[in-house]
Steps between C-alpha positions, in 0.01 A plus 500: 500500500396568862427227750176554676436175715717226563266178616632207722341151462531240737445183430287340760270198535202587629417931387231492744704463792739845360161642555489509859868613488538802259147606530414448857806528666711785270176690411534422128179485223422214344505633119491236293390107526531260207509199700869397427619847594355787753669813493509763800631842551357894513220652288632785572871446453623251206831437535381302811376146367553145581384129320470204689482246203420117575731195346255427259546817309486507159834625287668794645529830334661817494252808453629788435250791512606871305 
């Protein structure tokens, strides 16, 4: 099995406030909000992502994507 995209989440908590940080400042998209968890990196290039997860976040899991 090859590894495509490793994903770093950060627990933070207030994900708004990573906003203004990974997407202003580092030039980041915002691709993906479900409140608890917004996840930033490259359209264009998908091995570069990062989540900014809030305390309140349900369960961790591991995804693993083939």
């Amino acid at each position: 099995m090859k590894v495509l995209r490793i994903v770093a989440n950060i627990e933070a908590p207030d994900p708004e406030k990573a906003q203004a940080f990974y997407q202003d400042l580092l030039g980041l998209e915002f691709l993906m909000d479900h409140g608890w968890i917004k996840t930033f990196g490259s359209s264009h290039n998908a091995t570069v992502q990062v989540s900014v997860a809030s305390q309140g976040a349900p369960a961790r899991r591991f995804l693993i994507r083939r």
